[in-house]
RODO-2510 file (C-alpha; in nm, 4 decimals, decimal comma):
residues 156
     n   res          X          Y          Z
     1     x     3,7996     6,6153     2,5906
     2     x     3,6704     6,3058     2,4508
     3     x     3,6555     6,0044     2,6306
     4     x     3,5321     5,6426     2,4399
     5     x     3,3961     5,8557     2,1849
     6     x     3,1984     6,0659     2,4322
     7     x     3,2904     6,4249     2,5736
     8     x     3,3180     6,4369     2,8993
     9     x     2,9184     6,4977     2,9808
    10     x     2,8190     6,1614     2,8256
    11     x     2,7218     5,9307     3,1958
    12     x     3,0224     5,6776     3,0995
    13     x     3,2894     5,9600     3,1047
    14     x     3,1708     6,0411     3,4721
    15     x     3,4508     5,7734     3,6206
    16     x     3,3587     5,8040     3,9821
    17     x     3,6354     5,9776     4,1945
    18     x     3,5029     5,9332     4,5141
    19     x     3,7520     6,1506     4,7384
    20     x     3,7380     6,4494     4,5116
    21     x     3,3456     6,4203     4,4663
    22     x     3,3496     6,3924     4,8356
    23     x     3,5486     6,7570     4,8742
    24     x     3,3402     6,9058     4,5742
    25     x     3,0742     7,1924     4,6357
    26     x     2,7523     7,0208     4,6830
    27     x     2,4269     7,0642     4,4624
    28     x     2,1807     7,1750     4,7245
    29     x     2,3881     7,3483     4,9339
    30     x     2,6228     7,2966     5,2965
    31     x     2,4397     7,2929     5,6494
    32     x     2,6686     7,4191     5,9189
    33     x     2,5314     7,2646     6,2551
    34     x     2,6587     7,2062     6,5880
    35     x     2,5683     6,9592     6,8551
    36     x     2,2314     7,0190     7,0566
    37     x     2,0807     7,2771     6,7313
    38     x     1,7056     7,3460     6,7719
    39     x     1,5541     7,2862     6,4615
    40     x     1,6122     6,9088     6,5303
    41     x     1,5123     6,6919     6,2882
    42     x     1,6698     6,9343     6,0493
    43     x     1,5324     6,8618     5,6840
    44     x     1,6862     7,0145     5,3449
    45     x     1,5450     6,9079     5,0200
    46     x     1,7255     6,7463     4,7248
    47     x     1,6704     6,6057     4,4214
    48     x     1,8886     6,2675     4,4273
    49     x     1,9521     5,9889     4,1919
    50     x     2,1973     5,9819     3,8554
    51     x     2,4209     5,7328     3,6635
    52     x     2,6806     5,6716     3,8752
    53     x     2,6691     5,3331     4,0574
    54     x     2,6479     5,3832     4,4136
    55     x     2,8910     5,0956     4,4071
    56     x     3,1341     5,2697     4,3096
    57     x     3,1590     5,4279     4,5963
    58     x     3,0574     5,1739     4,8580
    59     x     3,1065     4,8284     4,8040
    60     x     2,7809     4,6538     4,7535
    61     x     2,5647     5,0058     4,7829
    62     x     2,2645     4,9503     4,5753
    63     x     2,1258     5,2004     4,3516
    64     x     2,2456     5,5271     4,0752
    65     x     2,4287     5,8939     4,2042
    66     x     2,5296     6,1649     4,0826
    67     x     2,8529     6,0835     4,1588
    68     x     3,0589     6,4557     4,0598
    69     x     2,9454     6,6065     4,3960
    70     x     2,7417     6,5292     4,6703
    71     x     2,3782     6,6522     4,7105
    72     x     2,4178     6,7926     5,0446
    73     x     2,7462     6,8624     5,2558
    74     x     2,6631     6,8679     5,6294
    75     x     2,9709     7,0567     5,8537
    76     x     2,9133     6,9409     6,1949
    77     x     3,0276     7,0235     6,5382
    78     x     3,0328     6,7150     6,7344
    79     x     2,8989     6,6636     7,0834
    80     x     2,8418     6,3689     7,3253
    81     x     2,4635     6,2917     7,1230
    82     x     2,4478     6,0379     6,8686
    83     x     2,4149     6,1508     6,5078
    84     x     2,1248     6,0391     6,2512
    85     x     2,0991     6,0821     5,9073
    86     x     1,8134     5,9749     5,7058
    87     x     1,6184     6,0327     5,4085
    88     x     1,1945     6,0537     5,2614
    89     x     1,1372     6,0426     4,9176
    90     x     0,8670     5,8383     4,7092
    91     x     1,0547     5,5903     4,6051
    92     x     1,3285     5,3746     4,6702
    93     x     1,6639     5,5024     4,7899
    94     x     2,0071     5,4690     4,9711
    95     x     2,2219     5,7620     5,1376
    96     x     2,5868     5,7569     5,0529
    97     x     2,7957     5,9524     5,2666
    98     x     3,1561     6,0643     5,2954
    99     x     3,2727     6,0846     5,6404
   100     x     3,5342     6,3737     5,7699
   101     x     3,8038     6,1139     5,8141
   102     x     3,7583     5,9620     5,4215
   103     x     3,5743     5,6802     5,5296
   104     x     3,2750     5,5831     5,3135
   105     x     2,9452     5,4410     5,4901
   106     x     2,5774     5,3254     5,2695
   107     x     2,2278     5,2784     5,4236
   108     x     1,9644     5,1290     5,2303
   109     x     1,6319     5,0423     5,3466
   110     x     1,5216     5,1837     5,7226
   111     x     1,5105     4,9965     6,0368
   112     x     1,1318     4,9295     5,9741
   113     x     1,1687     4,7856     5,6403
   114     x     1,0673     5,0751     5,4382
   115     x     1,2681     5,1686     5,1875
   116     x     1,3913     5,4876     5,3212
   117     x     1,7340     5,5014     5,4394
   118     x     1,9268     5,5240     5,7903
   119     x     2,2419     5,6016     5,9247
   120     x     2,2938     5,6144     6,3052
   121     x     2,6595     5,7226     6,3983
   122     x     2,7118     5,6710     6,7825
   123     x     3,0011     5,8518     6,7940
   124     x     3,0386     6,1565     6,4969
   125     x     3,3447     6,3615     6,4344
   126     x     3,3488     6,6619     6,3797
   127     x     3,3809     6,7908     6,0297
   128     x     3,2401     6,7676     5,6631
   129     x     2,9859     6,4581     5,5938
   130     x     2,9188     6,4715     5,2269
   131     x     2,5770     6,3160     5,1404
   132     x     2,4400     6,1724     4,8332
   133     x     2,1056     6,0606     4,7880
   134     x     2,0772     5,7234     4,5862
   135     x     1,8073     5,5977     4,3707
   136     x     1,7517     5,2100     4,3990
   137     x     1,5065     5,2171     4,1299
   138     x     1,6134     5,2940     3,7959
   139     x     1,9235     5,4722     3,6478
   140     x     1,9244     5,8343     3,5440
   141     x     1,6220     5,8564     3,7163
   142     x     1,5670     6,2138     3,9372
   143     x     1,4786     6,1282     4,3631
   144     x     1,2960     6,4262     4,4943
   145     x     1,3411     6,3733     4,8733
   146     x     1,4666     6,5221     5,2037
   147     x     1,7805     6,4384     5,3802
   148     x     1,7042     6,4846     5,7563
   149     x     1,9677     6,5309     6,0040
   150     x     1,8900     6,4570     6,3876
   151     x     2,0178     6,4260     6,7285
   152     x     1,6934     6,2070     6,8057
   153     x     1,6499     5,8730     6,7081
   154     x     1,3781     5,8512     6,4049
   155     x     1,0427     5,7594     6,4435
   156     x     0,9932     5,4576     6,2053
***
């Protein structure tokens, strides 16, 4: 199908559709964890970043996705324990994430000022988070990085 002149690959045909990227099978995989799981900080490796404005999802969210499908999906059992979601990578970023209830959150730069991001949520649902990893820095450019999902408040 062509689209402006451009088949449907070309970055300007990828329109973002934020609720059906949100339900799409992720690039690096789904992490099924409940509540009070050992391996806490729990770290999976991606390779953010892309052409789709993370604006386009969140309202002022700075920085580039790739905005077909998340990066990561985390399916989480809730407890009583706060939930954080962060992310390490070289250089600068922003986390996007869908929450289970269609809400849409962005964290930039950490507490500390760095320019890794942070997401606390005092009170997580249960469900399917879908995560994207944003790069601030230039568009189309690839984020090697970690997302890092945690019961315990990071060290900054």
């Amino acid at each position: 199908m062509f689209v402006g002149g451009c088949l449907m690959l070309c970055p300007q045909a990828l329109a973002a559709d934020p609720e059906g990227a949100r339900m799409a099978a992720p690039h690096f995989g789904t992490v099924q964890l409940t509540s009070g799981f050992v391996q806490d900080p729990y770290p999976v490796g991606v390779i953010g970043g892309g052409t789709v404005p993370a604006a386009d999802f969140v309202a002022g969210c700075p920085g580039f996705l790739g905005g077909d499908r998340p990066d990561l999906v985390l399916d989480f059992q809730a407890g009583n324990r706060p939930l954080h979601l962060y992310a390490v990578a070289a250089s600068d970023t922003a986390l996007v994430v869908g929450f289970p209830d269609g809400s849409w959150r962005c964290a930039d730069d950490g507490a500390a000022g760095d320019r890794n991001p942070a997401l606390t949520i005092d009170a997580p649902a249960s469900g399917r988070y879908a995560i994207w990893l944003a790069g601030v820095e230039r568009r189309d450019l690839p984020v090697p990085g970690a997302v890092i999902v945690s019961e315990v408040e990071p060290y900054r």
